[in-house]
C-alpha positions as CSV (number, residue, x, y, z in Angstrom):
1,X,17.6,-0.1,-0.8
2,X,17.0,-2.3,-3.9
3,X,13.7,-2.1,-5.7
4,X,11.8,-6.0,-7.0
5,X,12.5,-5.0,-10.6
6,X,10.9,-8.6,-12.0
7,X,7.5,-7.4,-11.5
8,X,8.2,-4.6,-13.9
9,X,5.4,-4.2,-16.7
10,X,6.9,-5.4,-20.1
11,X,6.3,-2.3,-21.7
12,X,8.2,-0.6,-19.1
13,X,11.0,-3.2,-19.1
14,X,11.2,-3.1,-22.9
15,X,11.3,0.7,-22.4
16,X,14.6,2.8,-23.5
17,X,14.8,6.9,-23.9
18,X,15.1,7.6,-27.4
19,X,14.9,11.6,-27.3
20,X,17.7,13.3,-29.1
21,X,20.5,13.6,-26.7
22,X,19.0,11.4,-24.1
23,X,20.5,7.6,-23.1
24,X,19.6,5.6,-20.1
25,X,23.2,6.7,-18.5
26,X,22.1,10.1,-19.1
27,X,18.5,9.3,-17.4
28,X,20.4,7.4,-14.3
29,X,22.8,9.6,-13.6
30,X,22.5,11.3,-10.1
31,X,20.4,14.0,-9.8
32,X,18.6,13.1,-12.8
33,X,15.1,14.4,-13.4
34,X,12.3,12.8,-15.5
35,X,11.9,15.2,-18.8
36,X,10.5,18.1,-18.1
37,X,7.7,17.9,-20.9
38,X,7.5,14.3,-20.2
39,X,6.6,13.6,-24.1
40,X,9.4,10.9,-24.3
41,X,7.7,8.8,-27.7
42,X,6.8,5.4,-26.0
43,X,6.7,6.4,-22.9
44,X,4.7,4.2,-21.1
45,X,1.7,4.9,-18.7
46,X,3.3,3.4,-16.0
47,X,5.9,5.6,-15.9
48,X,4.7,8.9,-16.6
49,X,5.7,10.7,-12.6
50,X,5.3,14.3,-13.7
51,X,1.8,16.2,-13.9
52,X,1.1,17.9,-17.7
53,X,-1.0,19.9,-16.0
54,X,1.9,21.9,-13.1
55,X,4.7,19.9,-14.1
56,X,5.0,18.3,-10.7
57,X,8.0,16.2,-10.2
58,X,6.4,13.2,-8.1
59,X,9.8,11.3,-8.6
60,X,11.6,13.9,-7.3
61,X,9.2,16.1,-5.2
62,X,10.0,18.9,-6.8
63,X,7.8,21.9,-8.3
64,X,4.6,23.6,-6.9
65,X,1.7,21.1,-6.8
66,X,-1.1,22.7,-7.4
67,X,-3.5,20.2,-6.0
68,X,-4.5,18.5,-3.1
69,X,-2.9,15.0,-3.7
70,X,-4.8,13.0,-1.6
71,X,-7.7,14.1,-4.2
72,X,-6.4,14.9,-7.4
73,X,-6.9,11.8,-9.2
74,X,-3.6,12.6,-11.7
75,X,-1.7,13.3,-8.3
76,X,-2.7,9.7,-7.0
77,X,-2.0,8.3,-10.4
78,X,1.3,9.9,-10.9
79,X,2.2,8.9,-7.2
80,X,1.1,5.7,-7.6
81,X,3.6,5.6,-10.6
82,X,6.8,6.0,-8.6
83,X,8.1,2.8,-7.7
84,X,7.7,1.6,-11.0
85,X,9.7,4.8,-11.9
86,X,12.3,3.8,-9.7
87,X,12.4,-0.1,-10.3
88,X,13.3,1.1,-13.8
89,X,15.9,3.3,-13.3
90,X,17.5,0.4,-11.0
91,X,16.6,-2.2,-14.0
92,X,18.3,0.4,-16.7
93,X,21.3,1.0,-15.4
94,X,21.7,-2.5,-14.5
């Protein structure tokens, strides 16, 4: 299924991993996972899909959430967050 990627923010369309080691084929490859501190410099809001606070994957449901999710406001955020997370990976490796 292919994600609308012209609706994309600009930040996050201007966005590019620029951690040491890390490339957007790395960060599309499959079974990827967003970074596991998810302190990528630049990283923009929109695209932030893990939780500081339990390192939840929301991209990838993976982890222990330690909140209720329907009212954990960072839950709703970072779910909220996933599409976008998505439409970029599609637009990266494009």
């Amino acid at each position: 299924m292919s994600i609308d990627t012209s609706t994309l923010p600009d930040a996050v369309r201007a966005f590019r991993p620029n951690c040491p080691g890390c490339s957007p084929k790395i960060v599309t490859e499959a079974g990827a996972q967003p970074c596991s501190t998810y302190d990528c410099p630049g990283l923009p809001a929109e695209l932030r899909v893990t939780c500081d606070t339990c390192m939840y994957d929301f991209a990838n449901d993976e982890g222990q959430v330690k909140c209720d999710q329907t009212s954990c406001e960072t839950a709703r955020r970072l779910l909220g967050n996933v599409e976008t997370y998505r439409a970029w990976l599609e637009y990266i490796s494009a």
